[in-house]
DRENPA-3360 file (N, C-alpha, C; in nm, 2 decimals, always signed):
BEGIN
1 = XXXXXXXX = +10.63/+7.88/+7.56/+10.75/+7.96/+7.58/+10.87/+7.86/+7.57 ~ +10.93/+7.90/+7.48/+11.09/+7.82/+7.46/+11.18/+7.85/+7.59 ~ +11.32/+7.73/+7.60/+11.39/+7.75/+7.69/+11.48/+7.91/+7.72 ~ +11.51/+7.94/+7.57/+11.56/+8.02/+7.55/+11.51/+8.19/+7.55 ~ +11.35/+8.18/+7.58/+11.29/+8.31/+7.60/+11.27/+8.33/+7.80 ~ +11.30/+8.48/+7.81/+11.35/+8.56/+7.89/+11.23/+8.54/+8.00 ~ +11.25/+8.53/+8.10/+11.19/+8.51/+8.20/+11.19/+8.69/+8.28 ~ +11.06/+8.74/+8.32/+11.04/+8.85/+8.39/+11.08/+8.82/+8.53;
9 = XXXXXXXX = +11.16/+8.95/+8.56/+11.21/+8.93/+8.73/+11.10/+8.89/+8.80 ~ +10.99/+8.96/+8.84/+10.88/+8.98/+8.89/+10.80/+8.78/+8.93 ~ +10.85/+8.73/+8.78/+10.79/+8.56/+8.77/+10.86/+8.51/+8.87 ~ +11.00/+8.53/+8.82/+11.15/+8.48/+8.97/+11.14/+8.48/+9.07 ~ +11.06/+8.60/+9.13/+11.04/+8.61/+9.23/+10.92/+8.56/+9.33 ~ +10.82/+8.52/+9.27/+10.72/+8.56/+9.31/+10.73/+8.38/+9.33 ~ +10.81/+8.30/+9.25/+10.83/+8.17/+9.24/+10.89/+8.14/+9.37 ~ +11.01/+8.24/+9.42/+11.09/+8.17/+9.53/+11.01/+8.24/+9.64;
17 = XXXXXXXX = +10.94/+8.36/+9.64/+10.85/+8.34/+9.73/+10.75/+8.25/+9.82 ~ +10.70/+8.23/+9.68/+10.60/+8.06/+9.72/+10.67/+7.96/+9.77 ~ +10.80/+7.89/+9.74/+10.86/+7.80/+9.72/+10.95/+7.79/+9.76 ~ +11.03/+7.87/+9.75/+11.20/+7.87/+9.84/+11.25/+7.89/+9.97 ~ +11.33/+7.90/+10.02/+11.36/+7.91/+10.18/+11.27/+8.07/+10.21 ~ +11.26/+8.14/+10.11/+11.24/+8.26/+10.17/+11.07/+8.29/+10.23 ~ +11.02/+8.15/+10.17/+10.86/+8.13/+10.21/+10.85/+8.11/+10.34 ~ +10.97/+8.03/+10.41/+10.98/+7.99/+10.56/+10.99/+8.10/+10.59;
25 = XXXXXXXX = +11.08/+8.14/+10.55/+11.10/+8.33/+10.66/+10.97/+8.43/+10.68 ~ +10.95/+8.42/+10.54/+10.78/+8.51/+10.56/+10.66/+8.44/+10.61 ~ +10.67/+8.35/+10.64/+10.62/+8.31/+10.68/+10.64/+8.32/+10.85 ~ +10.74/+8.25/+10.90/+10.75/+8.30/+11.03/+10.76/+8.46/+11.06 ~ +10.83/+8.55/+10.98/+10.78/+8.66/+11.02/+10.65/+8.76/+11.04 ~ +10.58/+8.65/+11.03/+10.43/+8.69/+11.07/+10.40/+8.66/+11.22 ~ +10.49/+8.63/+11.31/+10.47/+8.61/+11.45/+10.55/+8.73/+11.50 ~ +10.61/+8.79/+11.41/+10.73/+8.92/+11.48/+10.58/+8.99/+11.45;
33 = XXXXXXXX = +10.56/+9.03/+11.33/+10.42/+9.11/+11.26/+10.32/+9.11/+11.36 ~ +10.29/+9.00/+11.37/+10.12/+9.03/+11.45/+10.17/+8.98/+11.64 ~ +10.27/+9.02/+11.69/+10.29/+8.95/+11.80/+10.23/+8.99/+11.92 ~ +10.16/+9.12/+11.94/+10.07/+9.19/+12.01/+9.95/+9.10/+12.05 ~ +9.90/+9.06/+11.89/+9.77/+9.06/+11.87/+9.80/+8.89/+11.95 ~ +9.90/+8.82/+11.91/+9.91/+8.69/+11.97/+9.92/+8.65/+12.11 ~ +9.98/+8.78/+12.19/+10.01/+8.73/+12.31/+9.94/+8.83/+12.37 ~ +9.90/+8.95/+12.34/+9.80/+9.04/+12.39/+9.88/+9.18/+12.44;
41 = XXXXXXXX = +9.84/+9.27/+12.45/+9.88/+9.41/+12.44/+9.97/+9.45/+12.61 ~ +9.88/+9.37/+12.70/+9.96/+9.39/+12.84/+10.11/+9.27/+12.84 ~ +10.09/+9.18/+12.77/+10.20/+9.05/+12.80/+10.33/+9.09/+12.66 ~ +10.25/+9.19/+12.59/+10.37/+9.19/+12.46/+10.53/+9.27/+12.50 ~ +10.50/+9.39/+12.62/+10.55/+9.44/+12.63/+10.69/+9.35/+12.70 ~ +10.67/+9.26/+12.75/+10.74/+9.17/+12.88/+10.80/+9.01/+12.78 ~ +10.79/+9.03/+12.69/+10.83/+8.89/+12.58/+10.84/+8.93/+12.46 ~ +10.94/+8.84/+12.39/+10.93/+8.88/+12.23/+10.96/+8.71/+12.17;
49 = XXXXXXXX = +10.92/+8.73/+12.05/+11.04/+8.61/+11.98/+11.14/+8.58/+11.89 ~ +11.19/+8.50/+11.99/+11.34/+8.55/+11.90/+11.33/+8.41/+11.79 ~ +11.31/+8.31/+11.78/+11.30/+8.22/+11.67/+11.24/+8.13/+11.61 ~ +11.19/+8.12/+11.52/+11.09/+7.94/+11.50/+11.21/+7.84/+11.40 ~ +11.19/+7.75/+11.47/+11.27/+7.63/+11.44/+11.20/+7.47/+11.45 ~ +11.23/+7.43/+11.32/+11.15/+7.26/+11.34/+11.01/+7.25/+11.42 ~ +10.90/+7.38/+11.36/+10.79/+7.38/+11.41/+10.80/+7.43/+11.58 ~ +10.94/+7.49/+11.63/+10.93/+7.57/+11.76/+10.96/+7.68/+11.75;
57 = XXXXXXXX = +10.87/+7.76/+11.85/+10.89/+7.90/+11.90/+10.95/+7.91/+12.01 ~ +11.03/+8.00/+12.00/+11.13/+7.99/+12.09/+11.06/+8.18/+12.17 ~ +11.05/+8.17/+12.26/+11.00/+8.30/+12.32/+11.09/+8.36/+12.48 ~ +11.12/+8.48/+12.44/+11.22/+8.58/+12.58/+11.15/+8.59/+12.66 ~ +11.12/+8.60/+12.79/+11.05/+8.69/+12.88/+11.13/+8.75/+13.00 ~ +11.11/+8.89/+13.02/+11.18/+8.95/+13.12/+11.15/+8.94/+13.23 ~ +11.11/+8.81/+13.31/+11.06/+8.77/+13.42/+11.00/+8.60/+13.44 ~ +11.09/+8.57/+13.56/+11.00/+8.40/+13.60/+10.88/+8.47/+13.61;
65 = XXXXXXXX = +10.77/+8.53/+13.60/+10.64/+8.54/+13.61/+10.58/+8.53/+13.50 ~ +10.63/+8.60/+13.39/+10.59/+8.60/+13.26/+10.62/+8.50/+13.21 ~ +10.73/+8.44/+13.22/+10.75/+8.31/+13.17/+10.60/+8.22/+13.22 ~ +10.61/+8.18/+13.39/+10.51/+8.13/+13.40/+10.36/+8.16/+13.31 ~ +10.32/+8.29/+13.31/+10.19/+8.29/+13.22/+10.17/+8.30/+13.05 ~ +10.31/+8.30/+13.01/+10.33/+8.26/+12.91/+10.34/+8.09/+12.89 ~ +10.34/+8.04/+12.99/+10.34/+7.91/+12.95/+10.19/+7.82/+12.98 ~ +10.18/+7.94/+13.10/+10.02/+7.87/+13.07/+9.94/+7.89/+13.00;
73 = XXXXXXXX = +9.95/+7.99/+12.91/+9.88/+8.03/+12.77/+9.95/+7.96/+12.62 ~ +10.04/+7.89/+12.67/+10.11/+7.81/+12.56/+10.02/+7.80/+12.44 ~ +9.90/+7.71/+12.47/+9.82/+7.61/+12.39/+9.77/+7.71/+12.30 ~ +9.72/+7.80/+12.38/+9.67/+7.95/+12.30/+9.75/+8.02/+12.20 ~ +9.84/+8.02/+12.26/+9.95/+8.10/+12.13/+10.00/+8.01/+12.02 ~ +10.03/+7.91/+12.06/+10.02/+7.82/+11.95/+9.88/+7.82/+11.87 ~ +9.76/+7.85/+11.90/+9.71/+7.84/+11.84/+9.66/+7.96/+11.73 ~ +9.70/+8.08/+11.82/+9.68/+8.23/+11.75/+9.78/+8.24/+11.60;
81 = XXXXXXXX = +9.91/+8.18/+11.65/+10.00/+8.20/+11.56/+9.97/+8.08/+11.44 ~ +9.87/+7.99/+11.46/+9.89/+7.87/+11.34/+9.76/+7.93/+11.26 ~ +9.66/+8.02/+11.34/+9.53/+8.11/+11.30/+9.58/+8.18/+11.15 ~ +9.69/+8.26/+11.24/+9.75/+8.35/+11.18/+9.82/+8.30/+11.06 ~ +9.85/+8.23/+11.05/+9.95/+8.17/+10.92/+9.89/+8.10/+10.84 ~ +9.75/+8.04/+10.91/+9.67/+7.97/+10.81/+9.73/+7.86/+10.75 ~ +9.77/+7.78/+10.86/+9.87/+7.63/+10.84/+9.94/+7.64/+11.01 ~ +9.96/+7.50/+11.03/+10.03/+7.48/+11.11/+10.19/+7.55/+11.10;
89 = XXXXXXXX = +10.26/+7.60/+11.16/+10.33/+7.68/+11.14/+10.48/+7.61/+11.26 ~ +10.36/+7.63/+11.40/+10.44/+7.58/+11.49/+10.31/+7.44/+11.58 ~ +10.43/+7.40/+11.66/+10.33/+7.32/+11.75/+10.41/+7.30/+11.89 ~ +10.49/+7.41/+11.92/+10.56/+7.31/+12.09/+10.64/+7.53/+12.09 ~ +10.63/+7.55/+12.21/+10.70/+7.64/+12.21/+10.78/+7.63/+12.34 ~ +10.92/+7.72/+12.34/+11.01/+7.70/+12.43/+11.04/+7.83/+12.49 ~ +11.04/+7.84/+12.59/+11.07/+7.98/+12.67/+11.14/+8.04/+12.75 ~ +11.20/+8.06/+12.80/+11.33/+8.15/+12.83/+11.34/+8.29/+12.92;
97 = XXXXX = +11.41/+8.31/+13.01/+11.44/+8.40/+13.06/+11.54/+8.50/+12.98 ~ +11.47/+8.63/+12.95/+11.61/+8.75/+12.87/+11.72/+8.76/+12.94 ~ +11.85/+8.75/+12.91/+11.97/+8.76/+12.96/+11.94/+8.94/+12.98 ~ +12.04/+8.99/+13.12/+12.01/+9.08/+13.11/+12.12/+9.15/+13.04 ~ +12.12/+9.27/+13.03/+12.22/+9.35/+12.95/+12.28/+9.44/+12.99;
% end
């Protein structure tokens, strides 16, 4: 293929998928995706996450209680979410009380 023949959208794409900032996104959006299954069906309703950064999760909870058992499940969720992504993804998570509204 010469420089000057036409490249399929489809190629473009599928390039910056793999490879571009947008890999990071889809990739962490696989913890918004499967976040049930990560933290479990009674604790999902009571936390969410709001962001991964420099290999951190950053996670809400609507109570010092949750927070507390969210943190003692840390190691675990760290580990469901790196399951899930099939790579290290994250490794330290940070947790937070929800501002209320």
């Amino acid at each position: 293929m010469s420089s000057n023949d036409p490249i399929k959208a489809g190629d473009v794409l599928a390039k910056l998928v793999k490879t571009g900032p947008i890999a990071k996104s889809l990739e962490h959006a696989q913890v918004w995706e499967h976040w049930e299954e990560i933290v479990g069906k009674q604790m999902a309703p009571h936390c969410k996450p709001v962001w991964v950064r420099d290999m951190t999760l950053r996670i809400e909870a609507d109570s010092a209680v949750h927070m507390n058992k969210l943190a003692y499940r840390q190691w675990d969720i760290i580990k469901r979410v790196n399951r899930i992504a099939k790579k290290e993804l994250i490794s330290d998570i940070y947790i937070v009380l929800m501002e209320e509204t």
